[in-house]
ChimeraX commands (.cxc) that place a marker at each C-alpha (Angstrom):
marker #1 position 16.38,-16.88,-2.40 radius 0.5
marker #1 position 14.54,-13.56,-1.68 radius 0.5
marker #1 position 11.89,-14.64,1.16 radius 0.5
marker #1 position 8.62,-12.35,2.13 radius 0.5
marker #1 position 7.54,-13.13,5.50 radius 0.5
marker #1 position 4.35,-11.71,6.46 radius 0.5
marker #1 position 2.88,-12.16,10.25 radius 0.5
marker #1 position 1.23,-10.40,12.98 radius 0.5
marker #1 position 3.74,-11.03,15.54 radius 0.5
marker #1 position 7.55,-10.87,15.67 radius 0.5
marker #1 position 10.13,-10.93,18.25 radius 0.5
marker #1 position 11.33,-8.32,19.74 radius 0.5
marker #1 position 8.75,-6.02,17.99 radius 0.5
marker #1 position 5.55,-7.52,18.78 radius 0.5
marker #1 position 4.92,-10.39,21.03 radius 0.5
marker #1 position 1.61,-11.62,22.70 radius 0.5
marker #1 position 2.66,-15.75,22.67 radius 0.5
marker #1 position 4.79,-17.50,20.93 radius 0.5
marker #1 position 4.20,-16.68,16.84 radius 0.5
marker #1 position 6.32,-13.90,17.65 radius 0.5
marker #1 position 9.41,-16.20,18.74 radius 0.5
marker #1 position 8.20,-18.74,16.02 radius 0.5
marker #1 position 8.13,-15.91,13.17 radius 0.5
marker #1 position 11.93,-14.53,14.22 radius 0.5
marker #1 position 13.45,-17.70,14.70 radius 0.5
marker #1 position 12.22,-18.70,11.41 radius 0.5
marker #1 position 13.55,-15.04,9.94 radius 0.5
marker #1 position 17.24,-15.83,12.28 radius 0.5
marker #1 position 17.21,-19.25,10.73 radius 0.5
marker #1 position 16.42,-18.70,6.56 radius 0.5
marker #1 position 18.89,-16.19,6.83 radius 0.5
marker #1 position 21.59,-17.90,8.12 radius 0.5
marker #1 position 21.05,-20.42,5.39 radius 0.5
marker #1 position 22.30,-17.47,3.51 radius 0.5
marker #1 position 18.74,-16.07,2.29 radius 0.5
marker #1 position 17.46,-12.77,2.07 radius 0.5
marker #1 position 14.97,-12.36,4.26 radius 0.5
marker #1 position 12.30,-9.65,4.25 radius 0.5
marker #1 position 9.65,-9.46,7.36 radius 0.5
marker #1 position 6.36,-7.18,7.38 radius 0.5
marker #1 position 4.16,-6.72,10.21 radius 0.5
marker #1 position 1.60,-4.01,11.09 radius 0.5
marker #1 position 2.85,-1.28,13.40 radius 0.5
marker #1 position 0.80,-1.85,16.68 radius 0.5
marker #1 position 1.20,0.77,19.29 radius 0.5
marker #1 position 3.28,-0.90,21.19 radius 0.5
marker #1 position 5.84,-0.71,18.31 radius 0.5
marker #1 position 7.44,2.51,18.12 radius 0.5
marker #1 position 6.71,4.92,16.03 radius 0.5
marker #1 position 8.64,5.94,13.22 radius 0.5
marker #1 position 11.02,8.83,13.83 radius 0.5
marker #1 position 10.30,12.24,13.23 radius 0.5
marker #1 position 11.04,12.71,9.55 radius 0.5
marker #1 position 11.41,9.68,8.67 radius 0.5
marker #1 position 10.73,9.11,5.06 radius 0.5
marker #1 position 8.01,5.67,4.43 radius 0.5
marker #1 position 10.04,2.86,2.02 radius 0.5
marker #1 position 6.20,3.16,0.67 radius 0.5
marker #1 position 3.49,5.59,0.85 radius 0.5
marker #1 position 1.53,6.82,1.73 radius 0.5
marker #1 position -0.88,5.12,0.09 radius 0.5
marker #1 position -4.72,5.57,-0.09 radius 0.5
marker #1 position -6.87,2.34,0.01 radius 0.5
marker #1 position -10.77,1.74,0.15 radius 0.5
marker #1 position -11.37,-1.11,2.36 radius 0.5
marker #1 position -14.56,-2.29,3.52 radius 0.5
marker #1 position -16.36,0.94,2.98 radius 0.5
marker #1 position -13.76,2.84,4.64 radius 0.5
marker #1 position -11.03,4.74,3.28 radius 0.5
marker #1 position -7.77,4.58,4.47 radius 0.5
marker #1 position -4.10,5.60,4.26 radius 0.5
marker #1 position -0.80,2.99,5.00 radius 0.5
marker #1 position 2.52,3.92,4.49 radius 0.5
marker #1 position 5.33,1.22,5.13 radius 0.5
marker #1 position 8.74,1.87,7.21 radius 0.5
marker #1 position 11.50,-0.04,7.96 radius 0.5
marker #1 position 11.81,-1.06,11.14 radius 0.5
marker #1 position 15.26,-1.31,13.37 radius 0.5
marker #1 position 15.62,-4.85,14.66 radius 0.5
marker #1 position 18.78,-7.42,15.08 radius 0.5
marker #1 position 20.33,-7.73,11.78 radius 0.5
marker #1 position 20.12,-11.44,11.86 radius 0.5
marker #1 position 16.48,-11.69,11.60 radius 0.5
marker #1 position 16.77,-9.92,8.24 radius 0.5
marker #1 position 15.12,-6.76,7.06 radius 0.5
marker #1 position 12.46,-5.28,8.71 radius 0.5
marker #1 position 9.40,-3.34,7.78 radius 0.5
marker #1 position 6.02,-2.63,9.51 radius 0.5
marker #1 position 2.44,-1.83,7.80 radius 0.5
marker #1 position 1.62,1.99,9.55 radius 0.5
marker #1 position -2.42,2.60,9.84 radius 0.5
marker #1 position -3.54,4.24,12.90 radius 0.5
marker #1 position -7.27,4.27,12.14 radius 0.5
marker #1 position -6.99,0.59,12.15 radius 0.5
marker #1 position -3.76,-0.76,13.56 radius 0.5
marker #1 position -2.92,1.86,16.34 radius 0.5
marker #1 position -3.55,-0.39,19.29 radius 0.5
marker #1 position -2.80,-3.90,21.10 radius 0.5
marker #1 position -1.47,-6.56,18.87 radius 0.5
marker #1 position -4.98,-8.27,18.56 radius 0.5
marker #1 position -8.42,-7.07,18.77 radius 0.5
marker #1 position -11.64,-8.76,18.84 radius 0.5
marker #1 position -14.21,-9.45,16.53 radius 0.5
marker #1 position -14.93,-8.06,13.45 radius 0.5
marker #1 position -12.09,-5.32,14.39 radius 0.5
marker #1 position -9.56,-8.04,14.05 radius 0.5
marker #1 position -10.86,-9.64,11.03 radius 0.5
marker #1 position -10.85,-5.81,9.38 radius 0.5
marker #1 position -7.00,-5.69,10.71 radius 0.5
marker #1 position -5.37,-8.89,9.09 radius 0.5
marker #1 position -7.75,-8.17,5.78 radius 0.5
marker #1 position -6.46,-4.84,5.60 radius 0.5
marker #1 position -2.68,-6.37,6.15 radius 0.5
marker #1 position -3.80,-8.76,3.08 radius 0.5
marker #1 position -4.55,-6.68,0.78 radius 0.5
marker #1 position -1.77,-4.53,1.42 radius 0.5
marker #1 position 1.11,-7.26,0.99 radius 0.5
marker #1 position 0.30,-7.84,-2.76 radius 0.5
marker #1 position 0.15,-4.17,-3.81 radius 0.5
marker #1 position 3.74,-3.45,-1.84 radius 0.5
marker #1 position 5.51,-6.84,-4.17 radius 0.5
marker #1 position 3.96,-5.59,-6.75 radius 0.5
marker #1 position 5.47,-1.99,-6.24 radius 0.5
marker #1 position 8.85,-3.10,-5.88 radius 0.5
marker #1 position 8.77,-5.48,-8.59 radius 0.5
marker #1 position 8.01,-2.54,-10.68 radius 0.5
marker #1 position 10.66,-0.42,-9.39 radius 0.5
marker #1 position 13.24,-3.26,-10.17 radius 0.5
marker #1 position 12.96,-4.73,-6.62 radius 0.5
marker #1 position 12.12,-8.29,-7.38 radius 0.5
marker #1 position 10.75,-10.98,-4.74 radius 0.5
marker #1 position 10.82,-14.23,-5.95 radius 0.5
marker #1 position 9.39,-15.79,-2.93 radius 0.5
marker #1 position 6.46,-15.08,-0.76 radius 0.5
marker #1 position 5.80,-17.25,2.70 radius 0.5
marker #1 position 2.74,-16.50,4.70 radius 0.5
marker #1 position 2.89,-17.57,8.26 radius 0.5
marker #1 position 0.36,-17.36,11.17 radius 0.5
marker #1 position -2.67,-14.92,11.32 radius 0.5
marker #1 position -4.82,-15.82,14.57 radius 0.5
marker #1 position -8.18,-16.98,13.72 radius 0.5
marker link #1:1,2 radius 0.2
marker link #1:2,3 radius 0.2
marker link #1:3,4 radius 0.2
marker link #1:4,5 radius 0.2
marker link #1:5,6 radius 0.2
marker link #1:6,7 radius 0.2
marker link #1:7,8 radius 0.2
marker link #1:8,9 radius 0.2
marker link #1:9,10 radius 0.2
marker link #1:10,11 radius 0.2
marker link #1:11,12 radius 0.2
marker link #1:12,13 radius 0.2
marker link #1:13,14 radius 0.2
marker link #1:14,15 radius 0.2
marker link #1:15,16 radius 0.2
marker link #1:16,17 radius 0.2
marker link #1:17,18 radius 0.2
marker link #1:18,19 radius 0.2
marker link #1:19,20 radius 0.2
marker link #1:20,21 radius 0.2
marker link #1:21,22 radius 0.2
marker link #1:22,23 radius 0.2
marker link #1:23,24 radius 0.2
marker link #1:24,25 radius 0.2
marker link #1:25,26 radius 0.2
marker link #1:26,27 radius 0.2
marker link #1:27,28 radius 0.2
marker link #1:28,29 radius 0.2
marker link #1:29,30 radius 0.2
marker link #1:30,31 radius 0.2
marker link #1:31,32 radius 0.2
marker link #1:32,33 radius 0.2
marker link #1:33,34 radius 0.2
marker link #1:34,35 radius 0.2
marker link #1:35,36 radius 0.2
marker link #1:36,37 radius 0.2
marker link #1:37,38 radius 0.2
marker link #1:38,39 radius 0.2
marker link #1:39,40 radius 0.2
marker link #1:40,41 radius 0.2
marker link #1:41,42 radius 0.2
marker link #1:42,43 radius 0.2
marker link #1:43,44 radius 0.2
marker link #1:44,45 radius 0.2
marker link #1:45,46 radius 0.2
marker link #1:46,47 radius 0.2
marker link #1:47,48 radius 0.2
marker link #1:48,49 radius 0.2
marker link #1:49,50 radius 0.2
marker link #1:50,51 radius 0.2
marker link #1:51,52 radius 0.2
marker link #1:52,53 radius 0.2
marker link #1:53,54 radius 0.2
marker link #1:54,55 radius 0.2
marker link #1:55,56 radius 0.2
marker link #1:56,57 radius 0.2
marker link #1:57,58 radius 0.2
marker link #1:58,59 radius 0.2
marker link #1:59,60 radius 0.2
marker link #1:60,61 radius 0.2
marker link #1:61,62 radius 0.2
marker link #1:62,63 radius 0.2
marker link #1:63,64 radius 0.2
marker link #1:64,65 radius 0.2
marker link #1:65,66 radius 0.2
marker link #1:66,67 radius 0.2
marker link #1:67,68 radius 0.2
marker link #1:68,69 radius 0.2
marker link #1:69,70 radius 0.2
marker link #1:70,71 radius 0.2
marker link #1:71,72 radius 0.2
marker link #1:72,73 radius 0.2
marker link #1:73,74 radius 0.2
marker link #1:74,75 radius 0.2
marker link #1:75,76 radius 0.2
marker link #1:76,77 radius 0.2
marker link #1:77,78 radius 0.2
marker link #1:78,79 radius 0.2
marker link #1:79,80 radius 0.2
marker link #1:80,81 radius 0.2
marker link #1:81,82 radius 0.2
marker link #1:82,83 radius 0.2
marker link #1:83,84 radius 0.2
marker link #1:84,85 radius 0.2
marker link #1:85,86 radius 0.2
marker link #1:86,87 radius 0.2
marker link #1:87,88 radius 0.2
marker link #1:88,89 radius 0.2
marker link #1:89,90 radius 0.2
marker link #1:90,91 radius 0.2
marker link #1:91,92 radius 0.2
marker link #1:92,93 radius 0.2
marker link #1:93,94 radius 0.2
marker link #1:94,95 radius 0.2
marker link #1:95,96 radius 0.2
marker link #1:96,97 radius 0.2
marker link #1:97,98 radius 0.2
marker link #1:98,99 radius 0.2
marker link #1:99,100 radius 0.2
marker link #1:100,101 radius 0.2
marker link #1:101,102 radius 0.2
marker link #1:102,103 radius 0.2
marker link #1:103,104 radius 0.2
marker link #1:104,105 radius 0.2
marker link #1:105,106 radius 0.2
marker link #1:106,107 radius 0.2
marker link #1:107,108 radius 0.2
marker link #1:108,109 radius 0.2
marker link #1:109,110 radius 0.2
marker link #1:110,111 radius 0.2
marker link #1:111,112 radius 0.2
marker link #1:112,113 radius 0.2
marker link #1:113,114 radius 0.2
marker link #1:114,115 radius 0.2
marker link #1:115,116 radius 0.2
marker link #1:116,117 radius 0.2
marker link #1:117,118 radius 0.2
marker link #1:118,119 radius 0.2
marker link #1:119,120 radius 0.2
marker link #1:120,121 radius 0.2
marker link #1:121,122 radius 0.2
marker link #1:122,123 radius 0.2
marker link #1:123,124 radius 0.2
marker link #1:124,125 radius 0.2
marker link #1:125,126 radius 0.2
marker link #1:126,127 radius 0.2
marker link #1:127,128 radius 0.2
marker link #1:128,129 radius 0.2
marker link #1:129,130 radius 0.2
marker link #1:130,131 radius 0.2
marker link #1:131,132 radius 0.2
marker link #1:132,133 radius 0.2
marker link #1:133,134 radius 0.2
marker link #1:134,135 radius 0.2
marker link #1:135,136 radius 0.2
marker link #1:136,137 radius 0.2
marker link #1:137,138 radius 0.2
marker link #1:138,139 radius 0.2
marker link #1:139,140 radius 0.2
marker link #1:140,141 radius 0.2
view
């Protein structure tokens, strides 16, 4: 089974408590079961940026978002290969910081992350790269 797992933290990318252990060891176990697992995070600061040159897996993309227009590209993201495949959600106007914000900034970060998640399935199912699962897990309130 193809699994989508979409969170704000992951270990040893992003880590502020303990989603980010929960979210890998979850990745380390599914795919040891012998599933494909796919992760996608947003690129905080902390994460490094992509390399020079390096080419987006998707994007960039423009999108209006709460009366603001933005750009996102996604990359894949170097990490152990048992936790699975990689990629992070790359928006410096709004995710170019610490792993969580306050406020209305935060709630603006994991909508953003939301509404980018279905329009990147839906671009690879249309370019022949099916999912046929998607698992959400933790967003801070």
């Amino acid at each position: 089974m193809r699994i989508l797992n979409v969170c704000a933290e992951f270990v040893p990318l992003a880590k502020s408590g303990g989603l980010g252990d929960v979210t890998a060891g979850l990745a380390r176990y599914l795919s040891g079961a012998g599933h494909e697992v796919i992760t996608l995070l947003p690129r905080y600061g902390i994460i490094a940026a992509p390399a020079a040159g390096a080419e987006p897996v998707c994007g960039p993309h423009p999108l209006s978002y709460r009366g603001a227009e933005l750009a996102y590209s996604i990359f894949r993201q170097d990490a152990l290969p048992e936790l699975g495949r990689v990629f992070v959600v790359d928006c410096p106007e709004l995710l170019g910081d610490e792993i969580y914000a306050t406020g209305d900034r935060e709630a603006r970060r994991i909508g953003f992350c939301c509404c980018v998640v279905p329009r990147w399935t839906c671009a690879a199912r249309s370019t022949g790269r099916r999912r046929s699962c998607i698992a959400t897990t933790g967003t801070r309130p």
